[in-house]
N, C-alpha and C positions, 0 to 999 in steps of 0.2 A: 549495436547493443541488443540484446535478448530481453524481452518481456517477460515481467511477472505479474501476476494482479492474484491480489492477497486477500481476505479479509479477515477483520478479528483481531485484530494486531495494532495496538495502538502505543505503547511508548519504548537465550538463545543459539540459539544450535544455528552456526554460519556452514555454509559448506561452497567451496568453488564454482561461484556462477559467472557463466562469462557477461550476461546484458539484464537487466533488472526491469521488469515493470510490476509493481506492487499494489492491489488494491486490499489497502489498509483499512481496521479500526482502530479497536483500542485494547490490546492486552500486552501487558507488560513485556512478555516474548517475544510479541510482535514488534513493538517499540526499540528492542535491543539488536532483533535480529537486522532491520533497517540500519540500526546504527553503526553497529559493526562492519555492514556492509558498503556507507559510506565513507569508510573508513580504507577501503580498499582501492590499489593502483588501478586497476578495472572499470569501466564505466557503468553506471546503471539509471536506469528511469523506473522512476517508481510511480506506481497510479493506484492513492489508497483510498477507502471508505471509508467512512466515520459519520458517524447522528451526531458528532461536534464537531464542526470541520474547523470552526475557528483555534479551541482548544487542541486538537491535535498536529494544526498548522502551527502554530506556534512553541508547542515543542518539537518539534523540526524543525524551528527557525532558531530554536536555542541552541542548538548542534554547529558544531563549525567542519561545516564542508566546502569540498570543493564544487561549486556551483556552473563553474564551467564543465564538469565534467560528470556529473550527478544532477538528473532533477527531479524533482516531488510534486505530484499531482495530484491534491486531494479533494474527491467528491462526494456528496452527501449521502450516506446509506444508512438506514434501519433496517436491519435481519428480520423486524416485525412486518415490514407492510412490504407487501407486494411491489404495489407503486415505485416505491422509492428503489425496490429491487430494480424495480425493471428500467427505471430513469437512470439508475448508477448503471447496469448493464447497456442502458442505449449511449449514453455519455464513456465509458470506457471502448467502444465500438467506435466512435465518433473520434478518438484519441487515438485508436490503434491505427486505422482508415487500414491500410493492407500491411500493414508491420505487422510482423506473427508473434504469437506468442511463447513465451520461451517457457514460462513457471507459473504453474498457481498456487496461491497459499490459500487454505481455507483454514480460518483458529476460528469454529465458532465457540460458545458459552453455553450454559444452559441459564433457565431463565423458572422460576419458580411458579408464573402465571402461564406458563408454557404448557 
C-alpha cells in the first residue's frame, strides 16, 4: 500500500491511488474524499490530524468499511502551535519507520486571528 498524509480534512475530488496514508483534520472534503476512498477494492492506510481526535475518530467509526483491508490512524494536530506540529510530524515518522510515502494532502483554512 502507498502512503498518504493529509491534513485539513476532516469529514471530494477521488482520483486512482493505489496505497493511502492520510494525515487528516477536519474539512468537509477531506471527510468525503477518505470516504470514497474507503470505499474502494484497493487497499489504503490512512494517518490523519485533527485538534479532536475523538470527534473525528468517531466519524470514522460511523463509516462501514472494510477494516481488514483499510486502516485509520488518527493523531493530535493544531495548524496553530508549533509543538503539536512537530509531535504530529515526529508520531507520523514513528508510523511510517521506512515505508515511503506515496501522497500528501495539505486542506489547510484560514483563520480570522491569523
Amino acid at each position: 500500500a502507498k502512503t498518504i498524509v493529509a491534513t485539513g480534512i476532516s469529514s471530494g475530488l477521488v482520483t486512482k491511488l493505489s496505497t493511502l496514508h492520510v494525515l487528516v483534520s477536519k474539512t468537509p472534503q477531506g471527510f468525503e474524499t477518505v470516504k470514497q476512498l474507503l470505499e474502494q477494492a484497493e487497499p489504503y492506510n490512512f494517518i490523519l490530524g485533527a485538534r479532536d481526535t475523538a470527534k473525528v475518530q468517531a466519524a470514522y467509526d460511523s463509516l462501514n468499511y472494510d477494516t481488514s483491508k483499510h486502516s485509520i490512524t488518527i493523531y493530535p494536530l493544531d495548524l496553530l502551535s508549533l509543538k503539536s506540529v512537530q509531535s504530529f510530524a515526529a508520531n507520523v515518522l514513528s508510523k511510517l519507520g521506512s515505508e515511503q510515502l506515496a501522497y500528501l494532502f495539505l486542506c489547510a483554512g484560514t483563520l480570522d486571528k491569523a
